[in-house]
Every structure is written in structure tokens, then in C-alpha cells.
N, C-alpha and C positions, 0 to 999 in steps of 0.2 A: 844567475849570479850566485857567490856565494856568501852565504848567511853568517856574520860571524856578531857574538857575543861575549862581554865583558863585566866584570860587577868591579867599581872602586869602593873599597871601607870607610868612611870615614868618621871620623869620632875626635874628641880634641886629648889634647894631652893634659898634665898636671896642673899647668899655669894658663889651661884655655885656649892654646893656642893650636889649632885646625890642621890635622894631617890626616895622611889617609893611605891606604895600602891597597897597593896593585896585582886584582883578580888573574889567573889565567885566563888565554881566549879560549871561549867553544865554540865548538863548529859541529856537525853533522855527525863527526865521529861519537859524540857524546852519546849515551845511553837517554839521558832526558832530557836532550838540546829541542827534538822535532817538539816536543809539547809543553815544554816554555816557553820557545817561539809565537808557537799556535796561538798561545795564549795570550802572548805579548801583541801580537797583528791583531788581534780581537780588539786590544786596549787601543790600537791605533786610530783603528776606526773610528772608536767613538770620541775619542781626543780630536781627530777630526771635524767629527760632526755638532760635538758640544758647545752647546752657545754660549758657552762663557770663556770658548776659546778663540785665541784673535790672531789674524794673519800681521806677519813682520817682515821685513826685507833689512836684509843687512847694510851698517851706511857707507862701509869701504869696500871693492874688491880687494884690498891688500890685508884688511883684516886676519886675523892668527884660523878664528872659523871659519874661515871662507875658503882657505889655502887646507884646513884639517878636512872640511866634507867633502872636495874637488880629491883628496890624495887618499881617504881611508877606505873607497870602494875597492882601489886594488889591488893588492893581498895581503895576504898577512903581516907581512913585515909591516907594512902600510898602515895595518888596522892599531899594531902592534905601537906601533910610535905616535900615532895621532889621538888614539882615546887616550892615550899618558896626556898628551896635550890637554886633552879635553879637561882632563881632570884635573890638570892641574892649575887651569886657566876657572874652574869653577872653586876649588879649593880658595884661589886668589882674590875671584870675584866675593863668595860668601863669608870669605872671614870668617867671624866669629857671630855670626847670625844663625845658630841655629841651638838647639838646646840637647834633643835626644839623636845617637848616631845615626847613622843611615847609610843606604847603598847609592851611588850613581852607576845605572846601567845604562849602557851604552850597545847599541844593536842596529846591526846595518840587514835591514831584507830591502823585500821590494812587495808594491800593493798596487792590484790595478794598474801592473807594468808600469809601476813606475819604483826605481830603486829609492829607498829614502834610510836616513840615520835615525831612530830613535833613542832622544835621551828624558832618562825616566829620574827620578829622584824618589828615594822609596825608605819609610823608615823601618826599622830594624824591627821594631818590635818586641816589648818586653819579655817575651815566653824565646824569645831566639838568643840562643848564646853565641856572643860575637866573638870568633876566634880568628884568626890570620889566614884561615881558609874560606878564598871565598867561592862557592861551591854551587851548582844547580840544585841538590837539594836547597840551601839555604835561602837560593832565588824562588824556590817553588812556597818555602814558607811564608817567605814577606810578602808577597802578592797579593794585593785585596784577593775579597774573598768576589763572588759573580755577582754578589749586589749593592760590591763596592765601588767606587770610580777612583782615577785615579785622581791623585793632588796637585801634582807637578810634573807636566810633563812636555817636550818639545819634538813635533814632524818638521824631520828639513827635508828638501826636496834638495837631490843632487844635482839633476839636468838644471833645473834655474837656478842653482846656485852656482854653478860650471857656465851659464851663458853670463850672468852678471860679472863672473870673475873674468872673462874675457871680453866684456865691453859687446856682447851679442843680443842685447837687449833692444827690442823696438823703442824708437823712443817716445818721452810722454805713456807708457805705459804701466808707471809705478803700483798704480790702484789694480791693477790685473796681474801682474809678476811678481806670485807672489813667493818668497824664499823657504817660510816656515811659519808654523802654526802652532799656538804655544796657547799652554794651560794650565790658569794656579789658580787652584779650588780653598788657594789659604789665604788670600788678598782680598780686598776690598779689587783692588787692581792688579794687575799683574808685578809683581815684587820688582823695582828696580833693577838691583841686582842680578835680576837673570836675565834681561833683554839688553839692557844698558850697559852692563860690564861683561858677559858671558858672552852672552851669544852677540854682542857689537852692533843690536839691531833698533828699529825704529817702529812704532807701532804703525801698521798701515789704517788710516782713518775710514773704514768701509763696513762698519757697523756703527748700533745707534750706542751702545754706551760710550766709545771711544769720539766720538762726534760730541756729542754732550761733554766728557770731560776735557777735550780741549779747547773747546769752546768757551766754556766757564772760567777756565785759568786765563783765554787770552782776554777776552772781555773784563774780567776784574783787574787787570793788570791794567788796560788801559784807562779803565773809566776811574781808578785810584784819587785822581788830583781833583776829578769833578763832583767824589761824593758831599754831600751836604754835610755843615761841618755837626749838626743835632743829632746825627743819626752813627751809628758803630760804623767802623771801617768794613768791617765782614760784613754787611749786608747786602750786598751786590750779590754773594758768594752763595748765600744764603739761599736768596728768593731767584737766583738761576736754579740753585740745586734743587728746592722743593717745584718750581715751575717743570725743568726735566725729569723731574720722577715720577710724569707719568709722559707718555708717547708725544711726540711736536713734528709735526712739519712745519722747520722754523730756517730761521738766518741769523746772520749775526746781525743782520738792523735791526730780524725781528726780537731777538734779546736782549740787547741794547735800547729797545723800546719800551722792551718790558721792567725794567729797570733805570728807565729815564723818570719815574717818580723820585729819586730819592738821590738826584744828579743835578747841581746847579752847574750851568755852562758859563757863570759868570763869574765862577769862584777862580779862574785863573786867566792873566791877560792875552790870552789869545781865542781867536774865533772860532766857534767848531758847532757842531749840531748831531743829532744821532746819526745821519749817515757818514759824517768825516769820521766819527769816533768806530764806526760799525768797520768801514773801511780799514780805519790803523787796528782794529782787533782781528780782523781779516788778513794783514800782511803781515803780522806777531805772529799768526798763527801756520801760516802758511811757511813765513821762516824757515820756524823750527819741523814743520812736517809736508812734507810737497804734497804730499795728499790730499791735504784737507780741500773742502768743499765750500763757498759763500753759503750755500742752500743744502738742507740735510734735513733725515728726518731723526731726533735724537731721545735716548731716553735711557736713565741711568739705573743699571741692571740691579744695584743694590741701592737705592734710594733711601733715603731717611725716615725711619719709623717713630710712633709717637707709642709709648707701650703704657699699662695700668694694669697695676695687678693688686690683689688682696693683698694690705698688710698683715705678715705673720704666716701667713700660708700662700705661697702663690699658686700653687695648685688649685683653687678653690675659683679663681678666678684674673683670667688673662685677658685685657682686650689691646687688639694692635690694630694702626691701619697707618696709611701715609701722612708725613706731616704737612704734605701738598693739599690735601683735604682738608685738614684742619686749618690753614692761612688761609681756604675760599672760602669757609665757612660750611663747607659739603658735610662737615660733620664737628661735631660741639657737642659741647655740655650745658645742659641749661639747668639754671645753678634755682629755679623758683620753687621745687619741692624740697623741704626739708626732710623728709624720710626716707627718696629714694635718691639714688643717682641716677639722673634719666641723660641719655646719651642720642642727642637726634644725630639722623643720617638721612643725605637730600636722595629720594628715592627715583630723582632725573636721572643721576648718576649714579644711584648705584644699585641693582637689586642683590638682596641678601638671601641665603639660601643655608638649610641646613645640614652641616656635614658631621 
């Protein structure tokens, strides 16, 4: 196949409002095409392989990306009129969500025979002066450096995105068919706006963070009418999210059970028990994502920390650990010496080691 690449500008104007300016394509012919590439396929890989990146499948075959990745593989013209799409559908999507310029590159190779589109999102960089040319030198400058990773970045895979846009999918195969694999090293989660409005896509539920956070959202939503009226409304929210922040092989009855402390079933007039309730947070949840699983093992990649540091210097002294620990009582303060701060930690769970 042939390899071609693109860089979009984009920066806002005077009143903030987001535009962007359209790179020439390279191709082979370029002097430093081969070893941008090189370098770009590097970053693929490990985008790939990165655990905090998560497979997605698109939710239309009519969708604008689904019609751009099926048509940019071939030629130029092709390439030529679809990453304008591209860019202008992320333009659309991001708005006014971002603060320093940046590049959207856009690059069709292939890895492990298989042809794929990568789109990168890459900031400019204060030492890089942003002029109307957008240039392989200036792609070679913004590049992390080799012990950088990237921030933003998205693998579609054309062949399953060309079977999906023709209805040539096995069916019941969602959790394996997978479109694209996307990664944003700047989120808690992966940002709305690029899967939800860009790329038109759905998260596939087949790891544990993504397991955990839908989970959490359908169960709170449903157990709402049944929390006790002495206790805060977020509390469901709460004691899911510190319970998942460490590893579960769990269910939604088993979460729902775990949270049946602080749930009167009497507080609204009709009948229900933790498995009806496990049930309706199981078909909420399913709804909105066909993937999801009754049974999962879940646990949420950036969990809730409880931090203490030295007033006035924090240098001097930082201690962090989960706030999950802290609610089992795996680790506390015991408040009986007045001269130190003595900090237990249950040595069941946890052994400490010096680094």
C-alpha cells in the first residue's frame, strides 16, 4: 500500500473561536517521509499495546468516519478529501476545548499486514514557531522525545471497519470486532469528545476499568429512589468507587450488595430486593452498551487517592495510598501519641518495601 501523511494546524483566532489550516500530503517522495513514518509505526505500537488504551467500535455504518476510513485508503485524491473531513469533523467535535495550538496528524500505513489510519493529536510546543507551513521538519520537532509516550492518539483498523460498514460482521460478535483503539493520557477517561463526537464510537466493555466505570454509573442511577433519606445522595458513588479501586471479581448483585448498607427498599411503594435492583442496573447498563457483562472482573485504573504532605514544604514529606484502604481501616491514624504522627498499615494486606 501506499503510505500517505498529513499534519492539520490548528489554533484559535482572536474571539477564541477554532480553526485550522490544511498541511500538504507526503508520501515516499519526501526526503524525511521514510523516518517520520518509522517513527510514527513505533508510536503505534505501543498505543496498541498501552493499558490505558481501550478498544471502540463505531455505533453507525452510515457514520461520516466510517464512510472517511472505508474511502482514504485509496489514493490520493481520496486521502486528499477525507483527512479535510477528518479534520474538520474534529475541529467540530473539539470546539473550544483546548488552550495551546496543536497539530492533528493524520497517516494511513499498515502494521502486521494490516492497513490501519493513524490519528495523533500533538501539541506544538512552545520552542516551535507556528507558521502556515505545515512541514516534516516541524512534525519531526513536535514528536515526543523516545521516553515520551503519546497523549492522544487513535488505531482504526480499515478491514473491520469496511466489514462493519457493509453489514459483514458475525453476529453477537461485538466484544471481539474490534474498529479502533484509542488513547488519552490526559483524562481521568478517555475525553468525550473524541469517541462521542469524532470518531462516532462506543466504548467496548472488555477491560476492568471500563467494566468498573459503567457499572458504577448504572447502579447509582438505579439504587437513587432507595438511598436512605440520613445518608448524602453520592454515597453509592462513593463506596463503589473506593470498593473498585482495588481488583473485583464481582457482578452487579455483587455491587449492589455491597451497597445494600445504606439502601432502604421500603422507602418507595413498590417491591424490589437486591437482585430486581442488580437486574434493572444490568439492563441500564446493557442499553446503553451491548457489551457489557452481569459478571466482570473490574477495577479502576486511576482510583482515588488520600494524599498528606508537610505543611510549608511538601517536599519534606508526602504520604499517599488508596482511599479504599483507608474506609477498611487497612490503614489509619492513630491519633494516641501526642508527639508523633503514627500512621498503622495492616501488614495482611499490605507489605511495604523501600524504594
Amino acid at each position: 500500500m501506499e503510505k500517505r501523511l498529513r499534519l492539520f494546524h490548528f489554533s484559535k483566532d482572536q474571539h477564541g473561536e477554532s480553526h485550522y489550516l490544511s498541511g500538504i500530503i507526503f508520501d515516499d517522495s519526501f526526503a524525511e517521509f521514510s523516518k517520520i513514518v518509522e517513527d510514527l509505526e513505533s508510536r503505534i505500537n505501543k498505543c496498541i499495546d498501552d493499558k490505558y488504551a481501550k478498544n471502540f467500535r463505531f455505533k453507525r455504518p452510515s457514520a461520516q468516519i466510517v464512510t472517511n476510513v472505508s474511502e482514504i485508503f485509496e489514493n490520493e485524491e481520496n486521502f486528499d478529501r477525507n483527512s479535510e473531513d477528518i479534520a474538520s469533523k474534529f475541529q467540530e467535535s473539539i470546539g473550544r476545548r483546548f488552550q495551546n495550538d496543536f497539530y492533528l496528524v493524520v497517516l494511513t500505513t499498515e502494521i502486521d499486514n494490516k492497513e490501519i489510519l493513524f490519528l495523533v493529536k500533538m501539541e506544538t510546543g512552545t520552542a516551535i514557531q507556528v507558521t502556515d507551513e505545515n512541514t516534516l521538519t516541524t512534525l519531526d520537532k513536535i514528536l515526543p522525545d523516545k521516553k515520551s509516550r503519546l497523549q492522544k492518539a487513535t488505531v482504526i483498523y480499515k478491514d473491520k471497519t469496511i466489514q462493519f460498514k457493509e453489514n459483514r460482521e458475525v453476529p453477537n460478535s461485538e466484544r471481539t470486532n474490534i474498529h479502533s483503539r484509542v488513547l488519552d493520557r490526559t483524562d481521568d477517561n478517555i475525553s468525550g469528545y473524541f469517541f462521542k463526537k469524532f470518531l462516532d464510537s462506543d466504548n467496548v466493555i472488555d477491560d476492568e476499568d471500563s467494566a468498573a466505570r459503567i457499572a458504577i454509573q448504572a447502579i447509582d442511577t438505579v439504587v437513587k429512589p432507595y438511598i436512605k433519606s440520613e445518608v448524602n445522595s453520592g454515597v453509592v458513588k462513593e463506596k463503589l468507587t473506593n470498593f473498585l479501586s482495588q481488583r473485583r471479581d464481582t457482578s452487579f448483585e455483587g455491587l449492589v450488595q455491597e451497597v445494600s448498607d445504606v439502601l432502604d427498599f421500603d422507602i418507595v411503594n413498590r417491591e424490589t430486593d437486591i437482585e430486581r435492583l442488580s437486574t434493572e442496573a444490568y439492563d441500564l447498563a446493557k442499553s446503553k452498551n451491548n457489551t457489557v457483562l452481569a459478571s466482570f472482573v473490574a477495577k479502576l485504573y486511576r482510583p482515588p487517592k488520600v494524599t498528606y504532605v508537610a505543611e510549608g514544604d511538601e517536599q519534606q514529606i508526602r504520604i499517599s495510598f488508596l482511599k479504599s484502604l483507608e474506609s477498611h481501616k487497612d490503614v489509619y491514624w492513630d491519633d494516641d501519641d501526642d508527639d508523633f504522627y503514627v500512621l498503622k498499615i495492616n501488614k495482611e494486606v499490605i507489605t511495604l518495601i523501600e524504594r
